[in-house]
N, C-alpha and C positions, 0 to 999 in steps of 0.2 A: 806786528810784521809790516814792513815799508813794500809797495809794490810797484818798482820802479821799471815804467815801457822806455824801452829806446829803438825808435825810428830811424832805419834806415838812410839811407842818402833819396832823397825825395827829386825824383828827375822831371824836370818839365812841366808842362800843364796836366797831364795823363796823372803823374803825381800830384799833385797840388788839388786835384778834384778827386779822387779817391779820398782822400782827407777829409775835404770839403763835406762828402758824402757820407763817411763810415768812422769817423773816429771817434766822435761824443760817442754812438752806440759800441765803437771797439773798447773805448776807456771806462764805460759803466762796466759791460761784459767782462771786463778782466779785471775790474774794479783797483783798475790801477791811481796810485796816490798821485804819480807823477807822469808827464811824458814828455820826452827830449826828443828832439829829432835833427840828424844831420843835414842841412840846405842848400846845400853847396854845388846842387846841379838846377836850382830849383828855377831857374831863367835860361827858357832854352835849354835846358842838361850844361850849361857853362856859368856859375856862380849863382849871386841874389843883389835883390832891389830891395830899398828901403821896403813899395808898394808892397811887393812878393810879401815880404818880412812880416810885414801886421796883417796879412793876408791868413800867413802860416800860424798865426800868433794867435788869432783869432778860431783856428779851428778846435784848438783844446789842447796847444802844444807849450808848455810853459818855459820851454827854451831852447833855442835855435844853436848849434854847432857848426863849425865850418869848416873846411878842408885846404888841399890845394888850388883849388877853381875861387877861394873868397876875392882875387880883387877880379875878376873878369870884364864884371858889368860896370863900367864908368861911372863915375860920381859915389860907389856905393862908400869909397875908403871916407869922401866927408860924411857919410847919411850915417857910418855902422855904431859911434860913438853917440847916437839917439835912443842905443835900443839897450837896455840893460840887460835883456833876458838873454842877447845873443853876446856868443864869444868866438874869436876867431882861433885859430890855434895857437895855443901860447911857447911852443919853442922857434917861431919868428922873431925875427931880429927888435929887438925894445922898442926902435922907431917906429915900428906899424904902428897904424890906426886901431883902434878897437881897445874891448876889454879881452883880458888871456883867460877868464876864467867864469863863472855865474854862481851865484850861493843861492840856494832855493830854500825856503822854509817850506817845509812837509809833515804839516800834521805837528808840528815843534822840531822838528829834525832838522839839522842844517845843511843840506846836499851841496855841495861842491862839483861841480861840475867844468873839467877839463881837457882840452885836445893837444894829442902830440902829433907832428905830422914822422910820418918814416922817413927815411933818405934813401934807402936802398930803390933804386927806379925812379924813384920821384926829381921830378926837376927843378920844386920851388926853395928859394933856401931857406932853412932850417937846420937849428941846431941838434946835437944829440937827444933824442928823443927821449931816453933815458934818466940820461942826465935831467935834459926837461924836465922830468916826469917827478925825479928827486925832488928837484929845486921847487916845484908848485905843490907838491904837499908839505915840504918843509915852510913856504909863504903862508899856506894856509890853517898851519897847525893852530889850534885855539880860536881860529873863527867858524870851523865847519865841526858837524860830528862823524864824517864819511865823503867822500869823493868818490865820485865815478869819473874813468877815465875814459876816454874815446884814444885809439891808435887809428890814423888814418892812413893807411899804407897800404902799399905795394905786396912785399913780401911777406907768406904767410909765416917763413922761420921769425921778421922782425916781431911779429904781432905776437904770434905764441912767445917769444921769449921775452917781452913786456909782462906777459900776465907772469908770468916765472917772478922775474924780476920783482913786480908788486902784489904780487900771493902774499897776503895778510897786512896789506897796508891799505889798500885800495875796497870800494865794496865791490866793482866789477872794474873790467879791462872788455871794452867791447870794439873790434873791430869794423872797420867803415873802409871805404872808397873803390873795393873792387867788383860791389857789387853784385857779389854772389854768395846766398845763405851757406853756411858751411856747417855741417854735421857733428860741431864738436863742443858743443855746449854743455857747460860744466862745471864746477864748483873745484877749484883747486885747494889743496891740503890745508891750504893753514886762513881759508873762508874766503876767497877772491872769488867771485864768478869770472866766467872768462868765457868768451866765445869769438874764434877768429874773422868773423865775417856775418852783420846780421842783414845779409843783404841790402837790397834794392826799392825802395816805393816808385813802381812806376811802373811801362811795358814791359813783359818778360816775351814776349812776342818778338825779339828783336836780339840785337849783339849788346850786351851791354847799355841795353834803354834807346841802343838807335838803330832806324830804319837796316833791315838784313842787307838789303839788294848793293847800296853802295860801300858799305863795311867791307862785304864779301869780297864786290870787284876792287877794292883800293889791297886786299891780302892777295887777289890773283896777278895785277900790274902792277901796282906801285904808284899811279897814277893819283893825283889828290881830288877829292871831292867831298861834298857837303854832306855832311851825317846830320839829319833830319831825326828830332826825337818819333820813335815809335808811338803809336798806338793800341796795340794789339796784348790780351791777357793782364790787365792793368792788376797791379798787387800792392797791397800792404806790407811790409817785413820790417822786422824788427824781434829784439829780445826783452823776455821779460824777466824781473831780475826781481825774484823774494830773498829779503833780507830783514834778518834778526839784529835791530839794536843793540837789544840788553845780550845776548851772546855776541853781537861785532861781527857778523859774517855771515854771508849770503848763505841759502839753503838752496833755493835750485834757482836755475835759469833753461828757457823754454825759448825755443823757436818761437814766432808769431807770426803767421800768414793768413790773410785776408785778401781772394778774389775779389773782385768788381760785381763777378758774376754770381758768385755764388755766397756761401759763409766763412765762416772762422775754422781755420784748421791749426793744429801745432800739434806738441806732443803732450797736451792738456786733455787731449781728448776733446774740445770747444766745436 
């Protein structure tokens, strides 16, 4: 049995030091083989650095995803083709920078590891997410034994109908970017895990990883101001995703939540 963590979208320094702090002891605790984690707020809650990058790399993450926010931080589009374990979303246009994809050895297993971005709400361009989604397991047929995919999007009908979509192709479909854990994690019919949203690593003290007071007043005027990452209630999230090689398909997938201040919760009982 493969026990694969996927990390959240990690916001800020507030994320980036919970890490720092609690993940060797989260990754023996769940005795997970592997863990991925999304970085793409990890500079300021708006993209990543090279520095950020082997920062993150070095906490016990064996590969970095990315989102809408990947070119944010200048200079990263020359730095991101340094880092093999990171990948940017590969239904971006061919000419990006980066790698579309990570292949992980686990234990002998060959993970495949890829991001589709949504369209629906999203402003960056990207192609059919689906389509995408075809097109990188059919590239990667006979180099991997299993792919997990990341859906970074908007809409939650987008995300559930991805897992739809790759139910029995995929070993999960795990949802990112809106940063709120969602109650519906699950093993669909024919062995995919799926869950649409495995939240946030960083302040839950806050809107969305940023400061309450100016979020609030920019929804009362309309007025623009500076969204300051929070502080407050700092968490770990992410899903954890057991999967059966020799059966091809996932058996459960779990919530994973870690306070700052406290311990391990989920639906493990931890």
């Amino acid at each position: 049995m493969l026990k694969i963590l996927f990390i959240g979208d990690i916001v800020g320094k507030p994320g980036r030091e919970i890490l720092i702090e609690r993940l060797q002891r989260l990754r023996a605790d769940l005795k997970a083989d592997v863990v991925i984690a999304n970085g793409e707020n990890a500079a300021a809650g708006s993209g990543i650095t090279a520095t950020l990058a082997r920062t993150l790399l070095g906490t016990g993450i064996d590969a970095i995803t990315l989102g809408d926010h990947v070119w944010d931080q200048r200079g990263w589009d020359d730095d991101i083709d340094d880092f093999s374990t990171v990948c940017r979303p590969a239904n971006l246009p061919t000419a990006c920078p980066g790698a579309d994809h990570v292949i992980l050895d686990v234990k002998g297993f060959r993970l495949g590891v890829f991001t589709v971005l949504g369209r629906t709400f999203m402003g960056l361009k990207a192609d059919c997410p689906f389509l995408g989604a075809d097109a990188m397991l059919k590239k990667l047929e006979g180099n991997v034994d299993g792919c997990l995919v990341e859906i970074h999007a908007e809409a939650t009908s987008e995300k559930i109908a991805l897992g739809w979509h790759l139910d029995g192709r995929a070993i999960a479909v795990l949802g990112t970017h809106t940063h709120v854990p969602t109650a519906d994690a699950t093993v669909l019919p024919k062995g995919t895990g799926f869950m649409c949203d495995v939240g946030m690593t960083g302040p839950y003290a806050s809107v969305l990883g940023r400061e309450v007071v100016p979020v609030v007043g920019r929804f009362l005027d309309g007025m623009p101001r500076r969204f300051e990452v929070a502080e407050g209630d700092v968490r770990i999230s992410g899903a954890l995703v057991d999967y059966d090689p020799e059966a091809k398909r996932a058996t459960k997938v779990d919530l994973i939540t870690v306070r700052r201040a406290g311990g391990l919760s989920g639906d493990r009982g931890y």
